[in-house]
C-alpha positions in Angstrom: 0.0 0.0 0.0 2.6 2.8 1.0 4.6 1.8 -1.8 1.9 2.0 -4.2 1.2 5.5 -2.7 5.1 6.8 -3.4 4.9 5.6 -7.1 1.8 7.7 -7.4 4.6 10.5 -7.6 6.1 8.6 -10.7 5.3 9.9 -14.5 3.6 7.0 -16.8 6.0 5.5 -18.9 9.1 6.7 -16.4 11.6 4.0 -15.5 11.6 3.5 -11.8 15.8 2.7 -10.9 15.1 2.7 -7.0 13.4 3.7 -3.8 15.1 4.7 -1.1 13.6 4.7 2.6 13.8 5.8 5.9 15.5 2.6 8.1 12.8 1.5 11.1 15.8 2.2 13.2 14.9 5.6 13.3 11.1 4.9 14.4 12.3 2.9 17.0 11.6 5.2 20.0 8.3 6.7 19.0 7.1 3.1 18.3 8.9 2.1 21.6 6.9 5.2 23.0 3.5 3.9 21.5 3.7 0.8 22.9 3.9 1.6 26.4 1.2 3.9 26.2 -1.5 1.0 25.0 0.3 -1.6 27.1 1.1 0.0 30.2 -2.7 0.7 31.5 -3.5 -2.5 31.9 -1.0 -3.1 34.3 -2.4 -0.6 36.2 -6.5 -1.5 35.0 -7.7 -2.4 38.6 -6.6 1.1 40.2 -8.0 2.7 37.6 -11.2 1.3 37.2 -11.2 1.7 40.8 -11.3 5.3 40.2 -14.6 5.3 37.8 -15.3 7.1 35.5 -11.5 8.8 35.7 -9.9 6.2 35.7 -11.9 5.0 32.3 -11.1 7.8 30.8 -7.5 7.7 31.7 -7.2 4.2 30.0 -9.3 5.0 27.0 -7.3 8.4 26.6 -4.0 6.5 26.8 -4.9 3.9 24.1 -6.0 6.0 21.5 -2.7 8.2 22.3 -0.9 5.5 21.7 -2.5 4.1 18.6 -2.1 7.4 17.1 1.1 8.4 17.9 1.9 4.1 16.0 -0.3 4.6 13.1 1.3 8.4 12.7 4.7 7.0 12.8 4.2 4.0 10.5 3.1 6.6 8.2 5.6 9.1 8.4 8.1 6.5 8.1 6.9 4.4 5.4 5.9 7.5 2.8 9.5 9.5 3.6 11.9 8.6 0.6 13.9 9.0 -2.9 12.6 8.1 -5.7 15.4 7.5 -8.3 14.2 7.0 -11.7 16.1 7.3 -15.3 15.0 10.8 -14.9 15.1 12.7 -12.3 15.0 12.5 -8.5 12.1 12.5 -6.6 12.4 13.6 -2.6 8.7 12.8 -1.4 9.2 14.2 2.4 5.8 13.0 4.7 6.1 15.4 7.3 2.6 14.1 9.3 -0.5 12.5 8.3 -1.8 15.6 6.5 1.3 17.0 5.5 3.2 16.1 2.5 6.1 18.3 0.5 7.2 16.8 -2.8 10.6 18.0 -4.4 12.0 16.8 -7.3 15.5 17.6 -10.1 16.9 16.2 -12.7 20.3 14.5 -13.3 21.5 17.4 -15.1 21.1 19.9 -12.1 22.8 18.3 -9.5 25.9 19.4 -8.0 27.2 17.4 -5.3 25.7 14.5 -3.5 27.3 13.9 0.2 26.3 12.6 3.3 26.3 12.7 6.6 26.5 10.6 9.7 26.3 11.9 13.0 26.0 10.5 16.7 26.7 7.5 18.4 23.3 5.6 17.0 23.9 6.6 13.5 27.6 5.1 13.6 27.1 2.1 15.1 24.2 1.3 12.8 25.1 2.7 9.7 22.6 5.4 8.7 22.7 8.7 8.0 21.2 11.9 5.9 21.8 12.0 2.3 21.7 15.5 0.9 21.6 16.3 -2.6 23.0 19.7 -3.9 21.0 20.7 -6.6 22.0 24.2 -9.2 20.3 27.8 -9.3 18.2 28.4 -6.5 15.9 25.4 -5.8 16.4 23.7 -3.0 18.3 20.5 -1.7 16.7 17.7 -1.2 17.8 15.6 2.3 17.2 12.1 3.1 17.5 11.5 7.2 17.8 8.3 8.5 18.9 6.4 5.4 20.9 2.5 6.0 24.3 2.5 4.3 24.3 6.5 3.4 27.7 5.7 1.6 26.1 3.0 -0.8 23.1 5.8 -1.9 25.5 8.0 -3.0 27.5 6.3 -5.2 23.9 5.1 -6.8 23.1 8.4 -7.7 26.4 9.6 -8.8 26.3 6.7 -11.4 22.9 7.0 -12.4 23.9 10.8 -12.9 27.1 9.4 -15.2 25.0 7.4 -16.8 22.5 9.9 -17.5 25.3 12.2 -18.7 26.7 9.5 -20.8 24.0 8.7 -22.8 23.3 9.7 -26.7 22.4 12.7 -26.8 23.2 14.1 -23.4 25.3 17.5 -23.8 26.1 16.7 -27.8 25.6 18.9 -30.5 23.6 17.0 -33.4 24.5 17.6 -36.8 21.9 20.1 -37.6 22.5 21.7 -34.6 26.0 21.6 -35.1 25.7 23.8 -38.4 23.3 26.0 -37.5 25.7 27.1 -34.8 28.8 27.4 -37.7 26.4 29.6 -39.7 25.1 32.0 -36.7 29.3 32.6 -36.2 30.0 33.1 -39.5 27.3 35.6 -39.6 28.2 37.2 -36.7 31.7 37.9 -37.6 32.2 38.0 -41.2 32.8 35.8 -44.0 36.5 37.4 -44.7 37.1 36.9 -40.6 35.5 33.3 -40.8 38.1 32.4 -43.7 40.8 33.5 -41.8 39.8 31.7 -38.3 39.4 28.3 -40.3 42.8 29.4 -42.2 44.6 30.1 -38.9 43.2 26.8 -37.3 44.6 24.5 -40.0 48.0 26.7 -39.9 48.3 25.3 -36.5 51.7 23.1 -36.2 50.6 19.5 -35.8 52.4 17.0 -32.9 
């Protein structure tokens, strides 16, 4: 279901290289926190219902805290993630249950990808926040709490090579190519084109 909800985010037709998630490591405590709130009442269930109508409404009040604050964090934690397709990068960031920011670049506008590990918990286990450096004035776009940061990076730096690599990326094609020779031969002359082709094959060869 949630991953059927992050691909929602995908283009039809676009080729889907990886997802990258949040590891549960990083839910631990709030699921840790969860749990004690719906198990710990009914340790205490006889004092409470001793207490009436209170002490109902303390248990009820504790249970549906705690089912909450478990249903918000399996949410949270299962829609954060980067979407890497043949494309572009998708950072789909679910900040609550109602609250969802969606970023996105292309191969072409990235300029660094790096990472960061922090903290005693993040080193022993091995995660840490990916941040991708992206041109002009849009935004980076940050992964926390990602398993083997190291491994993400070199992923995306080599679907970026790839993406750079492939025909067509950054080449001139023929037409384009001559329309570009004619625009510069305009521009300068046909007397001071002659002489910049003449000057270039004048050029003592190694």
């Amino acid at each position: 279901m949630f991953e059927q909800r992050l691909l929602e985010n995908v283009k039809e037709g676009e080729e889907v290289r990886a997802l990258i998630r949040r590891t549960p490591i990083v839910a631990f405590l709030p699921i840790l926190l969860s749990a004690g709130l719906i198990i710990a009442p009914f340790f205490f269930l006889y004092p409470l219902l001793k207490y009436g109508v209170g002490g109902s409404a303390l248990l009820g009040a504790s249970l549906l805290v705690g089912i909450f604050l478990g249903f918000r964090t399996l949410w949270v934690q299962q829609l954060n993630a980067f979407i890497l397709t043949a494309e572009r990068i998708i950072d789909v960031d679910q900040r609550g249950i109602f609250h969802k920011v969606v970023s996105e670049t292309t191969f072409d506008k990235i300029q660094d990808v790096s990472y960061v590990v922090k903290g005693i918990g993040p080193t022993i286990f091995r995660y840490g926040t990916v941040v991708i450096q992206t041109a002009g004035n849009a935004a980076n776009l940050e992964l926390e709490g990602v398993r083997f940061p190291q491994r993400v990076q070199e992923l995306i730096v080599r679907l970026q090579q790839d993406t750079n690599a492939a025909p067509g990326a950054d080449h001139l094609s023929a037409d384009e190519l001559l329309t570009m020779v004619k625009r510069i031969k305009a521009g300068v002359g046909e007397e001071q084109f002659r002489r910049l082709v003449a000057r270039k094959d004048d050029r003592p060869r190694v």
